[in-house]
C-alpha positions as CSV (number, residue, x, y, z in Angstrom):
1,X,1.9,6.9,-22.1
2,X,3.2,10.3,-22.3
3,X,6.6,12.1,-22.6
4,X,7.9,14.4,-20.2
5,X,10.0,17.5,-20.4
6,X,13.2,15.8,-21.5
7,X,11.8,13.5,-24.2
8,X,11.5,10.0,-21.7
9,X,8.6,8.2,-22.6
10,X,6.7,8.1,-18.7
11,X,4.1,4.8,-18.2
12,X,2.3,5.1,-14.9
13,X,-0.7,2.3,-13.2
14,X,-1.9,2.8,-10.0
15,X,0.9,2.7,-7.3
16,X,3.4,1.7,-9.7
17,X,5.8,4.0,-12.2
18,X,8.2,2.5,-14.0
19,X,10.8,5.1,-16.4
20,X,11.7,3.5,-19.9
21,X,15.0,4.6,-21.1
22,X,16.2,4.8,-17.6
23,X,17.4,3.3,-14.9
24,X,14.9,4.7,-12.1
25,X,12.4,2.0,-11.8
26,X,10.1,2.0,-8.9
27,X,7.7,-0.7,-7.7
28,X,5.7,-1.4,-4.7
29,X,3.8,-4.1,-3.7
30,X,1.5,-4.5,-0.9
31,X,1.0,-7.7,1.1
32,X,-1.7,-7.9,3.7
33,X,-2.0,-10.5,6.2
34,X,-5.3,-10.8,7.6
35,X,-4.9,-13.4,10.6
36,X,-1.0,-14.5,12.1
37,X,0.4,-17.3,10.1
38,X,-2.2,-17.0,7.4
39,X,-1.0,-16.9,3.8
40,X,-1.3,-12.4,2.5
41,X,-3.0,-11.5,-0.6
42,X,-0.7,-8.8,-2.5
43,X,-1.9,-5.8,-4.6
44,X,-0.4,-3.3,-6.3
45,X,-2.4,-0.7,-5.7
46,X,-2.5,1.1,-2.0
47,X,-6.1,2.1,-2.5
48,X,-7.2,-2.1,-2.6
49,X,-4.4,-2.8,0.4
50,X,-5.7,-0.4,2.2
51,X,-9.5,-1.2,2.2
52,X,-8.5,-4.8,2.8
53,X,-7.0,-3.6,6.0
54,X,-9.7,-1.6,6.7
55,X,-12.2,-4.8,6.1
56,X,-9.9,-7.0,8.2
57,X,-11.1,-7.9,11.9
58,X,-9.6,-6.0,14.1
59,X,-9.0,-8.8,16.6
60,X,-7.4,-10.9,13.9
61,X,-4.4,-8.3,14.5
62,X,-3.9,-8.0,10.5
63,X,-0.9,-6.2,9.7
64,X,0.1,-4.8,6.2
65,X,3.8,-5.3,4.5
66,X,4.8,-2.6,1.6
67,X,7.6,-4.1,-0.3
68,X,10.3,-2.0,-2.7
69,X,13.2,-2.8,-4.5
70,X,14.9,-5.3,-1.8
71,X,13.1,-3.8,1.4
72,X,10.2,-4.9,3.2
73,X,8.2,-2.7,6.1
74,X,5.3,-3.4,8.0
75,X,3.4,-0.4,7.6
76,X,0.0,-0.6,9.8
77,X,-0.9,-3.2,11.8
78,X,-3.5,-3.7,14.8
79,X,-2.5,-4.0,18.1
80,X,-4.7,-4.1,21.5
81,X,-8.1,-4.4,18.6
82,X,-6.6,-0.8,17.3
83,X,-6.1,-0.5,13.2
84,X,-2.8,2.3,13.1
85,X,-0.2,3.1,10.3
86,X,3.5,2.6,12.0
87,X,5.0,5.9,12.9
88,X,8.1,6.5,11.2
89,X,7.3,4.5,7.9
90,X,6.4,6.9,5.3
91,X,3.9,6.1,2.7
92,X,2.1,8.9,1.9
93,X,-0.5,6.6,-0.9
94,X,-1.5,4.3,1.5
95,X,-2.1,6.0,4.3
96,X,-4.4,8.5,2.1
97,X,-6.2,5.5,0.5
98,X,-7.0,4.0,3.9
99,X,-7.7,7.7,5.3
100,X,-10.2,8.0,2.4
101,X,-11.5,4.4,2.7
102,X,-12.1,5.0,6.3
103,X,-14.2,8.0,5.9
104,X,-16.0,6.0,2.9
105,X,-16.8,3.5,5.1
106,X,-18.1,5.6,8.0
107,X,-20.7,6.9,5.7
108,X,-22.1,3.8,3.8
């Protein structure tokens, strides 16, 4: 825990930040979903959605939800044995963690 600049005690884990004595409170979730019409497995933090993505068969067409506040996105999903991130859906973390777990796995 640590205080910013204007005294508001600041408690941040992984890919979620949550602001006590305030009412900006951020949390996303991330669901992937490994095979169509298979139950997801959710995590909380990008870096563990995104290397489950990555581990995911390609031909299973898995496809990764990010969920915040009421709204839910699909933010990478296979299509035509392809792994992508959706254009247009912003999600700097994830997209880094599975950039970095890609390269990761290249090399191992």
């Amino acid at each position: 825990m640590s205080m910013n600049r204007d005294g508001q005690q600041e408690v941040m884990m992984r890919s979620t930040t949550e602001v006590l004595g305030s009412h900006s409170v951020r949390h996303e979730m991330y669901t992937v979903i490994c095979k169509s019409g298979q139950r997801g497995i959710e995590f909380s933090d990008a870096r563990l959605a995104a290397l489950a993505f990555l581990r995911a068969p390609a031909d299973d067409r898995p496809f990764v939800l990010r969920h915040q506040g009421n709204a839910t996105h699909v933010i990478a999903s296979a299509k035509a044995g392809t792994k992508l991130i959706e254009p247009g859906r912003l999600d700097d973390t994830f997209r880094a963690a599975y950039e970095s777990a890609a390269i990761a796995d290249a090399f191992s």
